[in-house]
C-alpha positions as CSV (number, residue, x, y, z in Angstrom):
1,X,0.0,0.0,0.0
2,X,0.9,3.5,-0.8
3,X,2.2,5.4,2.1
4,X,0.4,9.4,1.9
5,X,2.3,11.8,4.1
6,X,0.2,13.7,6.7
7,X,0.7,17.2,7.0
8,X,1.7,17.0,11.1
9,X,5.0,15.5,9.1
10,X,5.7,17.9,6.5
11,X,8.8,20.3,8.2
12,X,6.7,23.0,10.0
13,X,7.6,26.0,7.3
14,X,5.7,24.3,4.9
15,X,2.1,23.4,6.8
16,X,-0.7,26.2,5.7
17,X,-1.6,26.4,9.4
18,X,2.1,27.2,10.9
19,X,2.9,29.4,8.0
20,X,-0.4,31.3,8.4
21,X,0.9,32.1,11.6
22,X,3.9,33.1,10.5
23,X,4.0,34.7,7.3
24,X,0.2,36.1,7.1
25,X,-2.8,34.8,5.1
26,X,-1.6,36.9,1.9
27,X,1.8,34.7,1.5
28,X,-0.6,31.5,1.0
29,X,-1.6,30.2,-1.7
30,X,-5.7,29.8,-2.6
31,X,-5.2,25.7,-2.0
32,X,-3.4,26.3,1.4
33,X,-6.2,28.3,2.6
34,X,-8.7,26.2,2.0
35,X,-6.6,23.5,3.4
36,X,-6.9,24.9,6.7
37,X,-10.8,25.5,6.4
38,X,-11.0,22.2,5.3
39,X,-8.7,21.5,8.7
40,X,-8.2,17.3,8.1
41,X,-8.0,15.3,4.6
42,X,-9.0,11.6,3.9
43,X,-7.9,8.2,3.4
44,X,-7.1,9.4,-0.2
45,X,-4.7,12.4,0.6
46,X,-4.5,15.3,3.1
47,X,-6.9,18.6,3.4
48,X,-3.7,20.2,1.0
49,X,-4.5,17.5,-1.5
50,X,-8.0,17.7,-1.1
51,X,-7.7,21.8,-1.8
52,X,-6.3,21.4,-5.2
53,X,-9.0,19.0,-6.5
54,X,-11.8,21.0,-5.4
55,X,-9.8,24.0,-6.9
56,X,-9.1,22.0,-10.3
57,X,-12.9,20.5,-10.5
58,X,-14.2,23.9,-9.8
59,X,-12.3,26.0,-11.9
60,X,-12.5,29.1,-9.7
61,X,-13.1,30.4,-6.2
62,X,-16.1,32.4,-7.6
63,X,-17.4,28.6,-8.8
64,X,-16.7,27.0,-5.6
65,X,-18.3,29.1,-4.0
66,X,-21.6,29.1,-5.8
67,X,-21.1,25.3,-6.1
68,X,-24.9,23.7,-4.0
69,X,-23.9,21.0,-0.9
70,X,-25.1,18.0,-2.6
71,X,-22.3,19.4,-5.6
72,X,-19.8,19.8,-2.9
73,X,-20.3,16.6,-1.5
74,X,-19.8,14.9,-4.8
75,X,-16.5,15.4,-4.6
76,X,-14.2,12.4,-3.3
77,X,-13.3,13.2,0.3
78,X,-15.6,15.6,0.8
79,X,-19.1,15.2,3.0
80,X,-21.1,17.0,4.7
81,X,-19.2,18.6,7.3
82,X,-16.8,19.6,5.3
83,X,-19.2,20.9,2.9
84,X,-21.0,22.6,5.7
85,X,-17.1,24.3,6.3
86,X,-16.5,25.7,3.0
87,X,-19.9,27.3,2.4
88,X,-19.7,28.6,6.1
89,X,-15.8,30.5,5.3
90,X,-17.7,32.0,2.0
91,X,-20.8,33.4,4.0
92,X,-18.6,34.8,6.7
93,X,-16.9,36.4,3.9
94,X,-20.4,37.9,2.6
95,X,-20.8,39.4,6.0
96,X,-18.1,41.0,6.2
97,X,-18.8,42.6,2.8
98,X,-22.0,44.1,4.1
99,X,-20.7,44.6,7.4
100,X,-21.0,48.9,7.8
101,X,-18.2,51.5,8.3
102,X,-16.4,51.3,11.5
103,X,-16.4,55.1,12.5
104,X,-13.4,54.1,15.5
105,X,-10.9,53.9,13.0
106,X,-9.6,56.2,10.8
107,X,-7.9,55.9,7.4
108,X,-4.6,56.6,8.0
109,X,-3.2,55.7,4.6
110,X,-4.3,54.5,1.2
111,X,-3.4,50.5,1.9
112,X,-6.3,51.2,4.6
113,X,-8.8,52.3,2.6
114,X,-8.0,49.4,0.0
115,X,-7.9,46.9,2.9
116,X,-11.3,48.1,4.1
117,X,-12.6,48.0,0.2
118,X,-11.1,45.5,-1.6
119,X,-13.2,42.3,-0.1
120,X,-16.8,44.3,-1.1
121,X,-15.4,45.2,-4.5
122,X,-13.8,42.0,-5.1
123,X,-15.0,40.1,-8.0
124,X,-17.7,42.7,-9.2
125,X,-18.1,42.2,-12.9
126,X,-19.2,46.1,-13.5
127,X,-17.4,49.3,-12.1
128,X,-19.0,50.6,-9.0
129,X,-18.0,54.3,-8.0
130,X,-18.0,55.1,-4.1
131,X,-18.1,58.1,-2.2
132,X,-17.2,57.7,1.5
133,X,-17.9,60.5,4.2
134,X,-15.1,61.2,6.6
135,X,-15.3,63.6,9.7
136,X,-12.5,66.1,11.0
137,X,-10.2,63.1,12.3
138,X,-10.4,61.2,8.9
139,X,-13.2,58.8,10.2
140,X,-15.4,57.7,7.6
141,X,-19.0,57.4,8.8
142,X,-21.0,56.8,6.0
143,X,-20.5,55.9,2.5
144,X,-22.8,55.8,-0.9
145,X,-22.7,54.3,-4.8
146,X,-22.5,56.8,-7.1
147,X,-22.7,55.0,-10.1
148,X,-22.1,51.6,-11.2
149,X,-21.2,51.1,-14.9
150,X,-18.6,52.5,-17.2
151,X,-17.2,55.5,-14.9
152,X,-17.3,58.7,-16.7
153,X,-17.2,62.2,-15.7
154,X,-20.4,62.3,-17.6
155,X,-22.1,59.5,-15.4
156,X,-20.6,60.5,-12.2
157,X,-21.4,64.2,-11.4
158,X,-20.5,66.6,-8.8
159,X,-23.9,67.1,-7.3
160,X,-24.6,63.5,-7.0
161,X,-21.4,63.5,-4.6
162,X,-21.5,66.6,-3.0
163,X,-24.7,66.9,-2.0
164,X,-25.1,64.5,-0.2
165,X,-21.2,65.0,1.7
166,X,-22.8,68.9,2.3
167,X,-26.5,67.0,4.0
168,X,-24.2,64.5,5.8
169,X,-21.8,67.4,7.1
170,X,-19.1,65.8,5.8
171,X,-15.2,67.2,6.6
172,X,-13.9,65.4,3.3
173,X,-14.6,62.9,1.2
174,X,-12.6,60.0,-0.7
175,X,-13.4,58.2,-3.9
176,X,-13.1,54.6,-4.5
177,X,-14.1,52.3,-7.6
178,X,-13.4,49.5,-9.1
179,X,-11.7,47.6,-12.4
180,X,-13.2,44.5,-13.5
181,X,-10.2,44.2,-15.9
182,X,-8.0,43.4,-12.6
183,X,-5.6,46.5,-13.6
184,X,-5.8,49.6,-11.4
185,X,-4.1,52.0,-13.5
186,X,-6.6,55.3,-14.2
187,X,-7.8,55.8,-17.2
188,X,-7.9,59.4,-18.9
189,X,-11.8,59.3,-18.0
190,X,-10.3,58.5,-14.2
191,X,-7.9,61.5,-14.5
192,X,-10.1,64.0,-15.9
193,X,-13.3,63.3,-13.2
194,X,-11.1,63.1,-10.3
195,X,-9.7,66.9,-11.2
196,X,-13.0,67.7,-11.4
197,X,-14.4,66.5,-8.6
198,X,-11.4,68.1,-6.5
199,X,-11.8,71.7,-8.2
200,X,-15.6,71.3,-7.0
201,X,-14.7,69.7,-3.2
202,X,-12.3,73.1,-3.4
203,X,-15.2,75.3,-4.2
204,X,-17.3,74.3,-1.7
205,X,-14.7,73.5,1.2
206,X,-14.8,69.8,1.4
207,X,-11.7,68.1,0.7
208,X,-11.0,65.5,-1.4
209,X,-8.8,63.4,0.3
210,X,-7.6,60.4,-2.2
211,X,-9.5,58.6,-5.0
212,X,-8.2,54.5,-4.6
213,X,-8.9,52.4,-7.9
214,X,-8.8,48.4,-6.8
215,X,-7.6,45.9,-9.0
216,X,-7.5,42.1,-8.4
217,X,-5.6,40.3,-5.6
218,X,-5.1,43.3,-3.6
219,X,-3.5,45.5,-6.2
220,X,-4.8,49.3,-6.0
221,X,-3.7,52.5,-7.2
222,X,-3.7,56.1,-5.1
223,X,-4.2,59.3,-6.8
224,X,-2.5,60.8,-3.6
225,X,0.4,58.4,-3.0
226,X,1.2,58.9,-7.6
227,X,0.6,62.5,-6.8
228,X,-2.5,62.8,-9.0
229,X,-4.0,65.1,-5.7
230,X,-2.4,67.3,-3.7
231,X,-1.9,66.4,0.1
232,X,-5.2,68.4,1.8
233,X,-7.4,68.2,-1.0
């Protein structure tokens, strides 16, 4: 008989669960992840092993996750329970996607606005454009869609963002949106509406503070940290 190695005697750097705790969830791979959600494998192979042939029959995360339980559990190794595990991880994730601005923390830099962002924005198949309400100490306290669709200065208009930052008594605002295509570079469109939408926060005293495009896997761009707008607004 075939001897399968368990993961409790791979060398400790290379178990999901010990380098998790050492290296941070964003140094493992999708497969290691879901190894440790999975937490124990089978007769067949470890919860590694059993990763990377849900990942290879489902294609994509997007696909596991809509997968039903009775598809789940057609998959060799896999039953209820751990059926029950996987669609629990993706509906936590959900609800942290809904879950609303936390007004005891403020954004401090760009990568927090992006951290705070990228999970509701991740996967979206159309651009969404977001205005988010901050107070004097950079707390954001409320945010809105604008638009969601191609993002043009013609579809996203200065009224639509500042009147409601003006009702809200909003000290500043930041912009955030979206690519589907996965590459945050701005666009000339990009460019163009976030001058404007700066020249109007000038006009009226209410500072822009940044404008964050996300990409995929974490990737973002700043118009503050490239220089696009000045420090202040």
């Amino acid at each position: 008989m075939k001897y399968r190695q368990s993961i409790k005697d791979w060398p400790e750097d290379e178990r999901p669960r010990e380098r998790l705790l050492r290296y941070g969830p964003e140094e493992l791979s999708n497969a290691q992840i879901l190894a440790i959600i999975l937490r124990t494998g089978s007769k067949d192979g470890s919860a590694l092993d059993l990763a990377r042939s849900l990942l290879k029959k489902f294609g994509t995360l997007r696909a596991l996750e809509s997968a039903s339980q009775s598809e789940l559990c057609s998959s060799k190794g896999i039953g209820p329970a751990k059926a029950s595990q996987i669609k629990a991880a993706f509906s936590l994730s959900k609800r942290l996607k809904a879950e609303p601005l936390d007004q005891k923390n403020p954004f401090k830099t760009s990568e927090d606005v992006n951290r705070f962002y990228s999970p509701r924005m991740d996967g979206l198949k159309k651009e969404v454009f977001i205005c988010a309400f901050l107070d004097s100490k950079n707390r954001p306290f409320k945010d809105i869609t604008i638009s969601e669709g191609t993002i043009t200065s013609s579809l996203v208009h200065p009224r639509e963002v500042f009147s409601p930052a003006i009702r809200e008594s909003a000290v500043s605002v930041l912009f955030v949106h979206n690519h589907p295509s996965g590459d945050p570079t701005p666009s000339n469109d990009d460019i163009e509406l976030t001058k404007r939408l700066v020249k109007t926060g000038e006009l009226i005293g209410i500072a822009v503070l940044d404008h964050i495009i996300i990409g995929n896997n974490g990737s973002y761009i700043s118009f503050l940290d490239k220089g696009l707008i000045e420090k202040g607004g």
